[in-house]
C-alpha positions in Angstrom: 3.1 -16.0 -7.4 6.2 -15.6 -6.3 8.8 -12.3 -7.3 11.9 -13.4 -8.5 15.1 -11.6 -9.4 13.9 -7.9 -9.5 11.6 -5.3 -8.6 8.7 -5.3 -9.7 7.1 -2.2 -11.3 3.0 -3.1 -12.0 1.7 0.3 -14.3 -1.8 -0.3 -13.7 -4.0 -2.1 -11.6 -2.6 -5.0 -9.4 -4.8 -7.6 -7.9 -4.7 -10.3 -5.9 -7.9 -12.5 -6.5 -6.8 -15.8 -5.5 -3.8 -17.6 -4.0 -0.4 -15.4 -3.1 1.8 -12.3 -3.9 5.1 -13.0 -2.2 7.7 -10.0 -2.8 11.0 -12.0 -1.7 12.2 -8.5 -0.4 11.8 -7.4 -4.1 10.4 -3.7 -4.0 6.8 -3.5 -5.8 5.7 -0.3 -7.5 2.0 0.2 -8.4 0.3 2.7 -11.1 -2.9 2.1 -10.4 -5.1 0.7 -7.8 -3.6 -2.4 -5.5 -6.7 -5.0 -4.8 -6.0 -7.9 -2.2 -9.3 -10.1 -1.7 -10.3 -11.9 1.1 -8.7 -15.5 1.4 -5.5 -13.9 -0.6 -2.2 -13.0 1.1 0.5 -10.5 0.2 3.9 -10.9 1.3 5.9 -8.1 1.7 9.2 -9.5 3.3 12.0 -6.5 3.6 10.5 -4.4 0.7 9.0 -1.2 -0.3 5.3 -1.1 -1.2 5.3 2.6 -3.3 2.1 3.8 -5.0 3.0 6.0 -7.8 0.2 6.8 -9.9 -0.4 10.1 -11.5 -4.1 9.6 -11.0 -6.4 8.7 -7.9 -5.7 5.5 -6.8 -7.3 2.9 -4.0 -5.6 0.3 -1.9 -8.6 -2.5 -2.0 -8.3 -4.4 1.1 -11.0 -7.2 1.7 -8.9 -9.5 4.0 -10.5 -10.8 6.9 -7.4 -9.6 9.0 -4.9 -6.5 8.5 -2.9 -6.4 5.4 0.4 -6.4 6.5 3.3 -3.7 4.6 6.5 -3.9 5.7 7.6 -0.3 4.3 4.8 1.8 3.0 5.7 4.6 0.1 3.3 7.7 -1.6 5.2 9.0 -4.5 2.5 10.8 -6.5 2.4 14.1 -7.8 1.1 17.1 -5.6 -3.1 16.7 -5.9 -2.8 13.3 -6.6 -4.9 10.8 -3.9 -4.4 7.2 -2.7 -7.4 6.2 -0.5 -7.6 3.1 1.6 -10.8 1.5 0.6 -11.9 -2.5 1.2 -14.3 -4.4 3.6 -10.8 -4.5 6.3 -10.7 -1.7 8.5 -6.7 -1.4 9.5 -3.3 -1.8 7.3 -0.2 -2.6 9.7 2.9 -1.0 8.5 5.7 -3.0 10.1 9.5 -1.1 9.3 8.6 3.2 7.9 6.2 4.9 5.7 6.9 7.7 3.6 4.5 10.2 1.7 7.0 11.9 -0.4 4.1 13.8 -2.3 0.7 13.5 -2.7 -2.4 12.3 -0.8 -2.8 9.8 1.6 -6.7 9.2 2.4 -7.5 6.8 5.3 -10.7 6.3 4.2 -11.7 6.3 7.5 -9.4 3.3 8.1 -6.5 2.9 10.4 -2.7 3.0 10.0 -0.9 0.6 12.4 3.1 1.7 12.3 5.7 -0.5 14.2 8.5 1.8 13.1 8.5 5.0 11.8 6.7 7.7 9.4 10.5 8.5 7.9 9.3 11.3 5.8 6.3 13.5 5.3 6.0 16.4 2.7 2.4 15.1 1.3 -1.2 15.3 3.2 -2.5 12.9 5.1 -6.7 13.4 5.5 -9.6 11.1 6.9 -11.7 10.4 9.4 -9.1 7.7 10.2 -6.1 7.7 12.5 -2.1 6.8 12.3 
């Protein structure tokens, strides 16, 4: 599937079970959890992948390599928790990350940033490592 024309804002669960997400630059908001399966791809491009839920959310990956982000967004209110979770033990964050509020758990996973962590006023917790 490819996103055409505008953002895209997903207020549940998004997964990828089969075949391809690519964002064409397109920024791509989640509500709830974000599932990519092994054999899937997700295609970023120039965007921003934000995780906006007002509830706990997980990133699922099960990719047999890295899930590649090219910017990386927590925007969740204060208490709120995004855990990294899936059979793949490392997301690579190419361009920034920003955890504007809430949680970011590494679930033990690790955080692979090319660029830069832009802004932090959230938590970041885990066993796991930036």
């Amino acid at each position: 599937m490819d996103v055409n024309l505008y953002d895209l804002t997903v207020l549940n669960d998004l997964a990828i079970t089969s075949g391809d997400l690519v964002a064409n630059d397109y920024d791509i908001t989640i509500g709830g959890d974000f599932i990519v399966e092994n054999g899937t791809t997700y295609t970023p491009g120039s965007n921003w992948t934000i995780f906006n839920g007002t509830s706990t959310q997980n990133l699922e990956i099960n990719t047999g390599s890295a899930l590649d982000m090219n910017k990386f967004m927590i925007h969740k209110p204060s208490g709120s928790v995004l855990t990294i979770a899936g059979s793949q033990n490392a997301l690579n964050v190419a361009d920034s990350m920003m955890i504007q509020t809430g949680t970011l758990s590494d679930g033990g996973k690790t955080i692979n940033m090319s660029g830069s962590l832009l802004y932090n006023s959230g938590v970041h917790a885990g066993a796991g490592k930036v």
